[in-house]
C-alpha positions as CSV (number, residue, x, y, z in Angstrom):
1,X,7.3,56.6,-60.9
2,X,8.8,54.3,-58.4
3,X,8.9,51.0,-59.0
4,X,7.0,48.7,-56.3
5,X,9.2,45.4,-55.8
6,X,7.0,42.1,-56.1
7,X,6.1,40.2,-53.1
8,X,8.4,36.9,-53.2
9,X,6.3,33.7,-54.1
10,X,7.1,31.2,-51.0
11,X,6.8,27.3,-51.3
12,X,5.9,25.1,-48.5
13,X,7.1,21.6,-49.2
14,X,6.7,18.9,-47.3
15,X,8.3,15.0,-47.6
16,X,11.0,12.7,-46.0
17,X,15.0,13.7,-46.0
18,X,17.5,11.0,-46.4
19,X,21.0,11.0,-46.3
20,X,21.7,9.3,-49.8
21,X,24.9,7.4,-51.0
22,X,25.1,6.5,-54.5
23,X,27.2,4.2,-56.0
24,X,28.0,3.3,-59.6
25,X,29.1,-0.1,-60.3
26,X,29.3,-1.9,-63.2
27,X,26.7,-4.3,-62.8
28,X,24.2,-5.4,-60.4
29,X,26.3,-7.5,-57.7
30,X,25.3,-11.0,-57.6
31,X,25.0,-12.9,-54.6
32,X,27.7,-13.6,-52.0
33,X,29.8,-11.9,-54.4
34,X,32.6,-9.1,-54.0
35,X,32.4,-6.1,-56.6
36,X,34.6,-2.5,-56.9
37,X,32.3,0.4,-57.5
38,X,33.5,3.1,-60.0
39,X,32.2,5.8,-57.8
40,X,30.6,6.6,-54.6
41,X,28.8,9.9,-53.4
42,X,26.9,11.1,-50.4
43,X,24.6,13.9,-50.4
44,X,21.5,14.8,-48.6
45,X,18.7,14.3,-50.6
46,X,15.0,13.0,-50.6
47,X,11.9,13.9,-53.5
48,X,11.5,17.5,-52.2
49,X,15.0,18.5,-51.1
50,X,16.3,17.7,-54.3
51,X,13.8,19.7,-56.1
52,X,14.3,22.4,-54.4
53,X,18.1,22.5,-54.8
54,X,17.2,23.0,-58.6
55,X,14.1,25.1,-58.1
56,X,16.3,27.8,-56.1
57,X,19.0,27.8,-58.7
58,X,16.6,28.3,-61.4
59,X,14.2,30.8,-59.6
60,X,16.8,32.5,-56.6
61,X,13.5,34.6,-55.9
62,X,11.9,31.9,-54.8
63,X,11.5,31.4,-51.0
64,X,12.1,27.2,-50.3
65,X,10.9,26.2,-47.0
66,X,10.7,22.4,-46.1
67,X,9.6,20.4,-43.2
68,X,10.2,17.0,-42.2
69,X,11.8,15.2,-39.4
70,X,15.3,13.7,-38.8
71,X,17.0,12.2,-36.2
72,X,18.5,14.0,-32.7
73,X,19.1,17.6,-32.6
74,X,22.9,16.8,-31.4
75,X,23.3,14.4,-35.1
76,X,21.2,16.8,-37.3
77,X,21.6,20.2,-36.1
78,X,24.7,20.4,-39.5
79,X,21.4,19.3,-41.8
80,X,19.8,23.3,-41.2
81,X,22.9,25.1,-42.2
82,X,23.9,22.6,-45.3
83,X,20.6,23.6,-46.6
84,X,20.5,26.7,-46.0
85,X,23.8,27.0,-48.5
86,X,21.8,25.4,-51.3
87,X,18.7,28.6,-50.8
88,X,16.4,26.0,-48.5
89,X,15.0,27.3,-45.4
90,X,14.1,24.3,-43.0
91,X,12.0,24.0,-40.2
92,X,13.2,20.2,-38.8
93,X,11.3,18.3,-36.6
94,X,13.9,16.1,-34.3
95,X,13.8,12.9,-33.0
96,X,15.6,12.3,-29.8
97,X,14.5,8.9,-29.3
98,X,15.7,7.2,-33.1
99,X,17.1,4.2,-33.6
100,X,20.1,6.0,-35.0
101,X,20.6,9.8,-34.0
102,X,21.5,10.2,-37.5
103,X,18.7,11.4,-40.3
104,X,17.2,8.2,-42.7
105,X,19.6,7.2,-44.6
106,X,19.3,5.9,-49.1
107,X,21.4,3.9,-50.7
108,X,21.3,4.0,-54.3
109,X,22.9,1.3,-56.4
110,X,23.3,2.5,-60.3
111,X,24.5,0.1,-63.3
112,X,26.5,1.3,-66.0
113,X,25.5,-2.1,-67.9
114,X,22.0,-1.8,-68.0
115,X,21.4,1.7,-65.9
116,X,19.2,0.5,-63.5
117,X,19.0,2.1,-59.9
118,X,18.1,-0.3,-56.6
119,X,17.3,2.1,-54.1
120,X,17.6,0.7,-50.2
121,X,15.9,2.6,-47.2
122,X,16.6,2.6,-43.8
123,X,14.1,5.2,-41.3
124,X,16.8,4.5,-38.6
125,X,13.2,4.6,-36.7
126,X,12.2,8.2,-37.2
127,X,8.6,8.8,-36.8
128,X,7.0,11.0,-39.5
129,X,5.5,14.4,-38.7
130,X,2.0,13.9,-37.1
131,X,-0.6,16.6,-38.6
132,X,-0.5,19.0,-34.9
133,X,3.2,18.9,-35.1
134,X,2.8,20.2,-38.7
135,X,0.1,22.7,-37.8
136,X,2.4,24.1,-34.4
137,X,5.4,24.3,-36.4
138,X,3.6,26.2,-39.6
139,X,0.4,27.2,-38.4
140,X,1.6,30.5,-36.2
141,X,3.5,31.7,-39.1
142,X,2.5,35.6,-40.2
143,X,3.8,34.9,-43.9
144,X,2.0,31.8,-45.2
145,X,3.1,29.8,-48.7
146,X,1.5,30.4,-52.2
147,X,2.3,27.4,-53.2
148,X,2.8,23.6,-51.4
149,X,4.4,20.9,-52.7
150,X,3.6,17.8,-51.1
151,X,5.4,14.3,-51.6
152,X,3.2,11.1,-51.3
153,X,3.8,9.9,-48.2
154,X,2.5,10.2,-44.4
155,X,-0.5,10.9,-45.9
156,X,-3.4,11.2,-42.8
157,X,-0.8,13.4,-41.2
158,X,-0.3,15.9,-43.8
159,X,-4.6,15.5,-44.7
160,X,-4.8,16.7,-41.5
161,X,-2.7,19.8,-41.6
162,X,-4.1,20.6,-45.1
163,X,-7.8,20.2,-43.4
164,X,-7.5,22.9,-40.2
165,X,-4.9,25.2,-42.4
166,X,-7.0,25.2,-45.6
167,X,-9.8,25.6,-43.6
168,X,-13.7,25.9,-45.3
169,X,-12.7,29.0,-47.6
170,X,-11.1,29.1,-51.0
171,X,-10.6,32.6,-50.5
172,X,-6.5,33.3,-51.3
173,X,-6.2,29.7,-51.1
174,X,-2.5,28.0,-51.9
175,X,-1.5,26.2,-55.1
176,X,-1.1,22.4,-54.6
177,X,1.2,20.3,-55.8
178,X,1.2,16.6,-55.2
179,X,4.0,14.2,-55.7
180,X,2.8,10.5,-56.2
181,X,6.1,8.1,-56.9
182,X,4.1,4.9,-55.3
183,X,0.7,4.2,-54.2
184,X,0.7,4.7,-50.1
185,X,-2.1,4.3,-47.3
186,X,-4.1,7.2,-47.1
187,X,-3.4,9.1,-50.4
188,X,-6.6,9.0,-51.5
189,X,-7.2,12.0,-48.9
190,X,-4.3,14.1,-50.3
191,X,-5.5,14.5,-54.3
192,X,-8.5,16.2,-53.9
193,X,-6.5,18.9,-52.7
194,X,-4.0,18.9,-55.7
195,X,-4.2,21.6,-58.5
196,X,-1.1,19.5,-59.6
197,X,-0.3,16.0,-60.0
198,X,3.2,14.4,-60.6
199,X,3.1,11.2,-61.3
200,X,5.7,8.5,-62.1
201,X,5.3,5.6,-64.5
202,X,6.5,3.4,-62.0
203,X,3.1,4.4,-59.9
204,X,1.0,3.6,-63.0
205,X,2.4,0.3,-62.7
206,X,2.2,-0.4,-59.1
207,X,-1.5,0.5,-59.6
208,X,-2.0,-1.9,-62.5
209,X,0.1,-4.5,-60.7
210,X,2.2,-5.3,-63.5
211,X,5.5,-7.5,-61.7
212,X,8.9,-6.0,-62.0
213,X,10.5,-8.7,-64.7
214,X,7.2,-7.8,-66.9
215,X,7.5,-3.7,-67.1
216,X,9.5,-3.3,-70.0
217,X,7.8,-6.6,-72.4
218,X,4.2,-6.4,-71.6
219,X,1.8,-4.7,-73.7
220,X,-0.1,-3.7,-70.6
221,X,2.5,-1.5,-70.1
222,X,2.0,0.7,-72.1
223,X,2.0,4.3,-71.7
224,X,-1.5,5.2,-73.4
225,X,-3.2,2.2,-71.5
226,X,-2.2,2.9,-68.4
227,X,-2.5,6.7,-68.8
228,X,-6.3,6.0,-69.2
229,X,-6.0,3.6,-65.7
230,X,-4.3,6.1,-64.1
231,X,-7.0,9.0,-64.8
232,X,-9.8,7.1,-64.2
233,X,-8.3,6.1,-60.5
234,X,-7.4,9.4,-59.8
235,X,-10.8,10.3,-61.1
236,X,-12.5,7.9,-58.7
237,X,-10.6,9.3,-55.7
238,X,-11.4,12.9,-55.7
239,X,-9.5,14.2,-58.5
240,X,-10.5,17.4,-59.8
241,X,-12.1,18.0,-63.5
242,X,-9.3,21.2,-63.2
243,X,-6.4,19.4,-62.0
244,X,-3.2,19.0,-64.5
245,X,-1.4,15.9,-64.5
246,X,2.0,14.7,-65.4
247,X,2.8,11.3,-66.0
248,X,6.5,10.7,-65.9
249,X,7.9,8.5,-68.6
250,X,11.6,9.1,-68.3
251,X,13.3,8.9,-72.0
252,X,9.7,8.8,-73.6
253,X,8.8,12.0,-72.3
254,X,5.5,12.7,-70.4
255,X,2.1,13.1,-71.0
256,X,0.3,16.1,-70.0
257,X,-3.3,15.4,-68.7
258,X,-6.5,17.2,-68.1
259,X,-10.1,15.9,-67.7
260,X,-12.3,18.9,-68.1
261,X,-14.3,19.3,-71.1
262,X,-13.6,23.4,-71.5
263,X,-9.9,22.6,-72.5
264,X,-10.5,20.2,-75.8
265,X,-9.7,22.8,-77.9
266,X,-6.0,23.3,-78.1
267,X,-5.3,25.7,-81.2
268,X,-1.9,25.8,-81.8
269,X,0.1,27.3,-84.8
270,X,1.5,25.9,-87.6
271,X,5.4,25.4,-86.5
272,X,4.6,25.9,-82.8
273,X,7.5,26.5,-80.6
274,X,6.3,24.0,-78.3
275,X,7.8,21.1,-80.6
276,X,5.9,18.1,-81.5
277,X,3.0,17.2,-79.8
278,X,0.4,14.5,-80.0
279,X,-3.6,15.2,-78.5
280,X,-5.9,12.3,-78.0
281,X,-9.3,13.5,-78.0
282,X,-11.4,12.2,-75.4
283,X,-13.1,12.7,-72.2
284,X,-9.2,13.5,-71.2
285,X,-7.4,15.8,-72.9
286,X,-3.4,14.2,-73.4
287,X,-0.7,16.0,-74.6
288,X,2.6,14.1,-75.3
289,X,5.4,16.1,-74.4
290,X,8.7,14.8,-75.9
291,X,11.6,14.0,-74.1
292,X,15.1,16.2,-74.5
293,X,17.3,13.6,-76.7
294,X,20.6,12.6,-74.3
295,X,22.9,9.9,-76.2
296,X,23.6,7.2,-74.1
297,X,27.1,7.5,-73.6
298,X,26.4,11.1,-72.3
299,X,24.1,9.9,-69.7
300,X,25.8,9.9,-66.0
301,X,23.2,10.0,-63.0
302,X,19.7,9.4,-63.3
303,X,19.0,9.8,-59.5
304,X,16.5,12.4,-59.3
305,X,15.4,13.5,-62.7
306,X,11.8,12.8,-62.4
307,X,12.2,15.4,-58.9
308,X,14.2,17.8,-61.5
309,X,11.7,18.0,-63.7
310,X,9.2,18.8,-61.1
311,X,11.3,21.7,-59.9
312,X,11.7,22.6,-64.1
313,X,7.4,23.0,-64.0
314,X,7.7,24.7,-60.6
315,X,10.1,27.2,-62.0
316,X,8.4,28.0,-65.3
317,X,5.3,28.8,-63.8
318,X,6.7,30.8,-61.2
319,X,9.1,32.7,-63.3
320,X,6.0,33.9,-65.6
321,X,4.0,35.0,-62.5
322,X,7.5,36.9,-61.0
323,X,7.5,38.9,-64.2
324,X,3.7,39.8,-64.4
325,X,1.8,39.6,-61.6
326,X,-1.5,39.0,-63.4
327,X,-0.7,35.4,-64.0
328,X,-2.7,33.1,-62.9
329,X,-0.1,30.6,-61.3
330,X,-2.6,27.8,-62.1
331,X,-3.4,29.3,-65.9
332,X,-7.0,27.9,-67.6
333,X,-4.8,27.4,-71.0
334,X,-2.9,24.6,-71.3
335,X,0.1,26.3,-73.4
336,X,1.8,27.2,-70.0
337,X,1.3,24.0,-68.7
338,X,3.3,22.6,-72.3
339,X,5.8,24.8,-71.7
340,X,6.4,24.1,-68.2
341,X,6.7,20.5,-68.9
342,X,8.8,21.3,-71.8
343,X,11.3,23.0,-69.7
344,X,11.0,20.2,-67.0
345,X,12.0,18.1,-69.4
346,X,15.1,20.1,-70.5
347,X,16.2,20.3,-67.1
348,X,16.0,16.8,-66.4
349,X,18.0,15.9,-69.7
350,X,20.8,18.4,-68.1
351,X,20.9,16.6,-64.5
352,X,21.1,13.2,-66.2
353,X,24.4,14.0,-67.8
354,X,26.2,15.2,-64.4
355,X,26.4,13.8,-61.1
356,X,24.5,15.7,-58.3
357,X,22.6,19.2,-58.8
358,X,24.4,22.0,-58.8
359,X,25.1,24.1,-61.5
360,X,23.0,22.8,-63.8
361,X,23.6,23.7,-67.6
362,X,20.4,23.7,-69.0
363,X,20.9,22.9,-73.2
364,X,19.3,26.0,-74.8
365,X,15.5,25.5,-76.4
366,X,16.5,25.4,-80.0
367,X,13.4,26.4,-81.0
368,X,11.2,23.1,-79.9
């Protein structure tokens, strides 16, 4: 009997590419002050390039494709092949007329006293995609994505793409998976669409307006509360009763959330490999998923572990659906979706303790 070779999943992902420097100092620089760094790295990165840098090492069979603009073709053309050698296949949008012919550019500031991160953006005057140049540059494509990831951002643009692409029919319809990392114009359009939500605490936040100095003392910040604010606004804007959330909580973990009332019954057996979990019942359904343990003294980068963990979810998911076809890649039960965050969350715990991406060692299950 010969053996018929499964179709490769492809991901469409769409989002903003910077040019990121990180430096490590060993405290936040005061004012008109002078101070040595310990380290300093350039990469390209941005939300979706860096997930899929991890998403291709941990699912090779995965086909990565990106799109998002950059500066002048002359500047950017070396962007295409660099990410082509970490398994992403890009489809760049230039922009002869920038402010810099260079693509955006990220500085990241990271403290070894305290670990905070200061991020700084420049756009160097790159217009984002408008919604036709998104439709001409995908639309004519014979092999369409199973699956698109879209980060939180330009957010009429990509509505409409999604609009004419998706079109009226359901009918072998994408996967969608929505980044949100800070409230922007125009999201409201884009999580309707979502079968997945990421979300990040710092969002929750914003959208309680809590002030910077107050995040980590108030009372109003915490997790539970603001999980509850967080549904109820997503709720209000179009989220649907079917959609799985994650809210991000970095060391705490994350809480896996659900609204619809045919998923309150989560049987799981006594000693469950899925570790320690705590369920809330209520109109949502949340399911605390811990965090992988990291001592601090083992903990070296923290750049891009929240887009890690989206690429461990991606992968888990993916990898089940690789192996048997009959997999639903958006499942009804919520044990894949535990899983998947579980595995996120390993992932993330092994990008925290090196600098950069590549070769991730991911620290075994050990049963939890």
């Amino acid at each position: 009997m010969t053996m018929v070779p499964h179709s490769p999943v492809r991901i469409l992902a769409l989002g903003a590419l910077f040019e990121d420097t990180i430096l490590t100092l060993p405290r936040y620089p005061l004012e008109d002050t002078k101070l040595r760094a310990h380290s300093r790295s350039t990469r390209i990165g941005g939300n979706t390039i860096n997930m899929f840098e991890v998403l291709h090492q941990l699912s090779p069979h995965v086909e990565c494709v990106f799109g998002g603009a950059v500066g002048s073709q002359d500047s950017c053309h070396w962007i295409k092949e660099s990410l082509e050698k970490q398994g992403i296949q890009s489809h760049l949008i230039f922009r002869e007329t920038a402010l810099d012919p260079g693509p955006a550019t990220s500085t990241i500031i990271c403290t070894q006293d305290t670990g905070s991160r200061t991020i700084v953006t420049c756009g160097n005057g790159i217009d984002e995609p408008s919604g036709q140049e998104i439709l001409d540059t995908f639309l004519p494509q014979t092999t369409g994505p199973n699956w698109i990831h879209i980060e939180g951002r330009n957010c009429r643009a990509v509505h409409e793409f999604l609009t004419v692409y998706l079109g009226d029919t359901s009918e072998n319809r994408p996967c969608i998976s929505l980044d949100l990392e800070r409230p922007r114009e125009g999201m409201e359009l884009l999580v309707k669409y979502a079968d997945v939500v990421f979300v990040s605490h710092n969002y929750a936040l914003d959208l309680a307006n809590i002030p910077g100095k107050e995040r980590n003392s108030t009372e109003d910040s915490d997790p539970t509360i603001l999980a509850r604010l967080l549904c109820e606004y997503l709720k209000g804007i179009g989220l649907r009763d079917s959609t799985v959330v994650y809210y991000t909580l970095g060391e705490k973990g994350c809480m896996l959330l659900r609204t619809s009332s045919n998923y309150t019954d989560l049987n799981l057996p006594t000693g469950s490999k899925f570790g320690k979990l705590s369920v809330i019942a209520s109109l949502w359904n949340y399911v605390w998923i811990d965090a992988v343990n990291v001592d601090k003294e083992k903990v070296v980068e923290t750049v891009g572990a929240g887009d890690v963990f989206q690429a461990g979810v991606l992968h888990t998911l993916l990898d089940i659906h690789n192996t048997d076809q009959n997999f639903d890649l958006l499942p009804k039960s919520l044990l894949p979706w535990i899983r998947a965050g579980q595995v996120g969350s390993r992932v993330a715990a092994a990008k925290i303790q090196q600098r950069g991406f590549r070769r991730l060692c991911i620290p075994p299950n050990n049963g939890k």
